[in-house]
C-alpha positions, -999 to +999 in steps of 0.1 A: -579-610+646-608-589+631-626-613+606-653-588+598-657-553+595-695-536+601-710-506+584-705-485+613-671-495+620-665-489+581-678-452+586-657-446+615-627-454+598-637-439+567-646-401+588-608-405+607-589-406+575-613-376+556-608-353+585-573-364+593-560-364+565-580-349+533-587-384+514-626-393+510-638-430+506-672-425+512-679-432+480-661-463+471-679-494+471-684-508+507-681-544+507-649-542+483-634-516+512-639-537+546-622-570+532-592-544+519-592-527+554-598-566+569-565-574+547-544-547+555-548-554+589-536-590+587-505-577+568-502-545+593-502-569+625-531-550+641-558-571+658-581-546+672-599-519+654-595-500+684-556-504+673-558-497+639-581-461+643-553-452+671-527-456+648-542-441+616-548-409+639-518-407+655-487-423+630-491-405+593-461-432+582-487-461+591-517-439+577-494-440+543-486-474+543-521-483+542-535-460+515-503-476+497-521-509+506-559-506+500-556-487+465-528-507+451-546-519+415-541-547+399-520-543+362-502-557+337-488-550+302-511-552+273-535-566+298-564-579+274-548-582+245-579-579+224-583-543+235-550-531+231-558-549+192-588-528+189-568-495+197-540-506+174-567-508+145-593-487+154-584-455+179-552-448+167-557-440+133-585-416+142-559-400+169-531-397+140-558-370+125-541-346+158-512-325+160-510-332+192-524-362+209-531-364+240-540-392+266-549-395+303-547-430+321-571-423+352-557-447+381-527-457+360-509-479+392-478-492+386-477-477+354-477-507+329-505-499+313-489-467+299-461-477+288-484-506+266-500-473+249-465-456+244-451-488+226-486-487+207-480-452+196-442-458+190-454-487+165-481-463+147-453-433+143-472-410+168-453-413+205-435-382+191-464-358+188-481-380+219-482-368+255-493-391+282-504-380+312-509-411+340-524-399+375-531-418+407-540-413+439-516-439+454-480-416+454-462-449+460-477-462+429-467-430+410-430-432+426-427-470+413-442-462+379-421-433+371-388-458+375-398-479+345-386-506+366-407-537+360-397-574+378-381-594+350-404-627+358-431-608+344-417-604+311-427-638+293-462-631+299-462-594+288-445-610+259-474-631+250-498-607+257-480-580+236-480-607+207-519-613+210-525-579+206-507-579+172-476-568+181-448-578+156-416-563+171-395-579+192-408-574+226-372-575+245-363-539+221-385-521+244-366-529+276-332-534+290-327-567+313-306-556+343-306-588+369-344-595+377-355-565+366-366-550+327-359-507+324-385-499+301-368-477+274-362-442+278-378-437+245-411-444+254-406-425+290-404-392+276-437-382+268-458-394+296-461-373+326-469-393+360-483-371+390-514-375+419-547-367+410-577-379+431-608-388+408-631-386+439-619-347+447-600-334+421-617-315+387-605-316+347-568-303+340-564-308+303-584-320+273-580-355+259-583-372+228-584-402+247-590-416+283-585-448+299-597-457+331-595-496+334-606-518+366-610-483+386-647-480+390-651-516+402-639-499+435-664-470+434-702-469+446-724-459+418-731-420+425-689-417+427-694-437+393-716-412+378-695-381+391-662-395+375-684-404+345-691-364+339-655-356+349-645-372+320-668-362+298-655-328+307-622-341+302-626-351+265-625-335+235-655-339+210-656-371+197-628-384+223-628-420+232-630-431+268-619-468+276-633-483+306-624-522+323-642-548+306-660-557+337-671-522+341-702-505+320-721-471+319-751-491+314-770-476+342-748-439+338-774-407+336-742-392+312-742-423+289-767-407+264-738-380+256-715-413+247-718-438+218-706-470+220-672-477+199-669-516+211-693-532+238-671-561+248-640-542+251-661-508+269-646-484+245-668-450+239-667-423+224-683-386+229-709-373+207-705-333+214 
């Protein structure tokens, strides 16, 4: 079994997937990509690399399982309760000043993040005149996202959570319990639009009020950083906020002079022009 994965071996694999199949991980950060490729081979059975290039260029079902694999994000609802606090009391009434509000969640996953900002906006009277858009590259992420479906065990702690970050409803409204599963509401379904969109290739397809793009760039190299920095920038609308992870920073970002910075701890921003 392949224990460790080398730079060239890493390029190898990275230049059969761009030119078999479109998808470009040159620029995600290269440490955090051979233990996922190292992984997914354990969980794929493959103990060569010989075997797993073969089979990425010849099987497109194996290629798909493993981009379902390697880009799968970690999520949860109302994950870091403090900044969905700071959005409840500090973002949202300056988005209540739109008609229309809009909202991107870059690399939303399995989706729980956006449905924690549609019960946020149901809360502050705005999921009405909100629209949601939540993009990934993962389609398998997109497919489970868009079902509401989310395992029932999870509950208690998004409970909690959802309670630290000054919710005062009664969590259990916003879903139905069917056997070991919770439907998130249709309610706060409607207005969020889930579809692919590939930060490393793809350009700016609306203007936001507000973007969040949590515990994504850990997983990029810093030039892809800088690229989907100015993406966004493009993305948002004068004196939009962008929300990044709280282990992430644009400290070191050539476009962080065109930001200001809303909350350091929690990495919210905000444009200036």
């Amino acid at each position: 079994m392949v224990e460790e994965i080398s730079n060239t071996e890493l390029q190898e694999l990275i230049y059969i997937i761009q030119h078999q199949y479109g998808y470009d991980f040159n620029d995600y950060a290269k440490a955090s990509l051979k233990r996922r490729f190292v992984r997914f081979m354990g969980h794929a059975s493959v103990d060569t690399l010989v075997e797993l290039k073969t089979r990425l260029q010849t099987e497109p079902a194996f290629f798909k399982r493993m981009v379902e694999y390697i880009t799968v994000n970690v999520t949860e609802m109302f994950r870091d309760p403090g900044f969905y606090k700071l959005l409840r009391e500090e973002v949202l009434p300056r988005l209540a000043t739109y008609p229309i509000i809009k909202i991107w969640h870059a690399g939303c996953a399995t989706g729980e993040e956006v449905y924690s900002m549609a019960i946020l906006l149901q809360e502050a009277g705005l999921l009405e005149r909100s629209r949601l858009y939540a993009t990934d590259m993962n389609a398998a992420n997109l497919e489970k996202a868009n079902t509401g479906i989310v395992p029932m065990k999870w509950m208690k702690d998004y409970t909690h959570n959802y309670i630290q970050s000054g919710g005062r409803h009664d969590f259990s409204d916003y879903y139905t319990a069917r056997y070991d599963n919770a439907i998130i509401h249709p309610s706060l379904r409607k207005n969020i639009i889930f579809f692919q969109h590939n930060l490393v290739t793809d350009q700016v397809f609306n203007e936001f009020q507000l973007i969040c793009c949590r515990n994504v760039f850990i997983y990029f190299n810093r030039p892809l950083q800088e690229k989907v920095v100015s993406l966004f920038y493009d993305s948002l609308a004068t004196r939009g906020y962008l929300a990044l992870g709280m282990k992430e920073s644009m400290l070191f970002s050539k476009e962080r002079k065109k930001f200001e910075v809303v909350n350091g701890p929690y990495k919210i921003f905000r444009r200036k022009l």
